[in-house]
C-alpha positions in Angstrom: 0.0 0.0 0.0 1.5 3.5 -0.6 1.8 6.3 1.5 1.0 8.5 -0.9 -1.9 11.1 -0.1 -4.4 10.2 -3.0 -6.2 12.9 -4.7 -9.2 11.7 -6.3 -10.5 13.6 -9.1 -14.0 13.3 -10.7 -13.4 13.3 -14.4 -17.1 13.1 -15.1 -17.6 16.7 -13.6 -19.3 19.1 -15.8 -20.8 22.9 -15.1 -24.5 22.9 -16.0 -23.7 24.9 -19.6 -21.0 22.5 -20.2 -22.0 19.7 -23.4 -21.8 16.0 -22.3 -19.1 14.8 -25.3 -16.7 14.7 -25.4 -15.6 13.6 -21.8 -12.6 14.8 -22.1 -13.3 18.4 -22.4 -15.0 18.2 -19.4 -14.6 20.4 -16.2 -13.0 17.3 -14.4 -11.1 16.0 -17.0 -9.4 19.4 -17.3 -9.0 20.0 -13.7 -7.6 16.3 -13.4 -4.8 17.2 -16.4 -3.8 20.2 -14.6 -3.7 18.3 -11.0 -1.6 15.4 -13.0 0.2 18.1 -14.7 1.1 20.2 -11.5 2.1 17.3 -9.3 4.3 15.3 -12.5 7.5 15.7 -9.7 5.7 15.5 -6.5 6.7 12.2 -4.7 4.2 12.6 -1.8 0.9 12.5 -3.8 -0.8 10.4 -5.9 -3.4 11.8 -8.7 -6.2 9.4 -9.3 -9.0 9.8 -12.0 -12.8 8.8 -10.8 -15.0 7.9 -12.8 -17.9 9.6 -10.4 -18.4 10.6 -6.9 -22.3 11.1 -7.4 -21.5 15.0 -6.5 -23.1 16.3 -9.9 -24.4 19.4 -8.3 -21.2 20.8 -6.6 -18.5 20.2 -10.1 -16.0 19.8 -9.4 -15.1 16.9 -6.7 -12.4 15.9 -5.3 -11.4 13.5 -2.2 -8.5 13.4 -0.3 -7.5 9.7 0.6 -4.4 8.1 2.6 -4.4 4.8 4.4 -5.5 5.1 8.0 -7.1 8.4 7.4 -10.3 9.6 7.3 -11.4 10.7 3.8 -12.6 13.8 2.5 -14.9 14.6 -0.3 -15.0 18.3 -1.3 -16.8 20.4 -4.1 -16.7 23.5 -6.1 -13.0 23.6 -7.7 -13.2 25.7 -10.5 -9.7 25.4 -13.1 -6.8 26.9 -11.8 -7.7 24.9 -8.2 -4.2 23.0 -8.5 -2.5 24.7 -6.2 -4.7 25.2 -3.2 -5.4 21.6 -4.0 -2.0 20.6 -3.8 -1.5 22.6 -0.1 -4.7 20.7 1.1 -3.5 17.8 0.0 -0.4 18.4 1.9 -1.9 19.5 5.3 -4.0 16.6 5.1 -0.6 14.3 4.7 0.6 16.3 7.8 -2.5 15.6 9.6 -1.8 11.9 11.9 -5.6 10.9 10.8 -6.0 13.4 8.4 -8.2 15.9 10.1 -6.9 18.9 9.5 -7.7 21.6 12.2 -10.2 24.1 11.0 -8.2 27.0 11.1 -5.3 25.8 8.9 -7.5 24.5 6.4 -7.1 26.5 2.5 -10.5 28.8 2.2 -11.7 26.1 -0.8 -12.0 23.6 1.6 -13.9 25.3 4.6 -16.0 26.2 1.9 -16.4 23.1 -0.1 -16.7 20.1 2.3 -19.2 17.4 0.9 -18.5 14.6 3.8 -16.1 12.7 5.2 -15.6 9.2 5.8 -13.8 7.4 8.9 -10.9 5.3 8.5 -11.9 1.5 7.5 
């Protein structure tokens, strides 16, 4: 198993005006290139395409996922999110069950929290 923090990215995300086809011109498809783009060096994170996270109303979703941890699911990240993405998805490495504390957490995620699921 890795140790990797995963960042799952919804690659079936669209914005209500976007067309259905092609997929790959979709909102998550293009946020999950620029996520795989801006972490092609980065040893500590994993970028993982998903297929759906049943979050069609809040495009688009992401989860943050490490072994032992609980999981995240968050919403709204418009293009241009890899960054912020990236810092939460370091904070939540940092984090020993991946809570991180409310106060430290990037503005996107106070603001975007969908759910989160307990360690299995």
């Amino acid at each position: 198993m890795s140790d990797k923090t995963k960042i799952l990215v919804c690659v079936k995300c669209r914005a209500a005006d976007e067309p259905k086809e092609p997929m790959e011109n979709r909102m998550g498809s293009r946020l999950y290139r620029e996520m795989a783009a801006a972490a092609r060096d980065a040893d500590d994170v994993e970028i993982v395409p998903v297929e759906c996270l049943s979050v069609c109303k809040r495009p688009v979703t992401i989860g943050l996922s490490a072994g032992g941890k609980w999981t995240y699911l968050y919403g709204d990240f418009a293009l241009g999110s890899a960054p912020e993405i990236l810092e939460a998805a370091r904070l939540y490495a940092g984090a020993e069950d991946g809570l991180i504390p409310w106060d430290q957490r990037p503005a996107a995620l106070k603001l975007g929290v969908v759910a989160r699921i307990p360690p299995i």
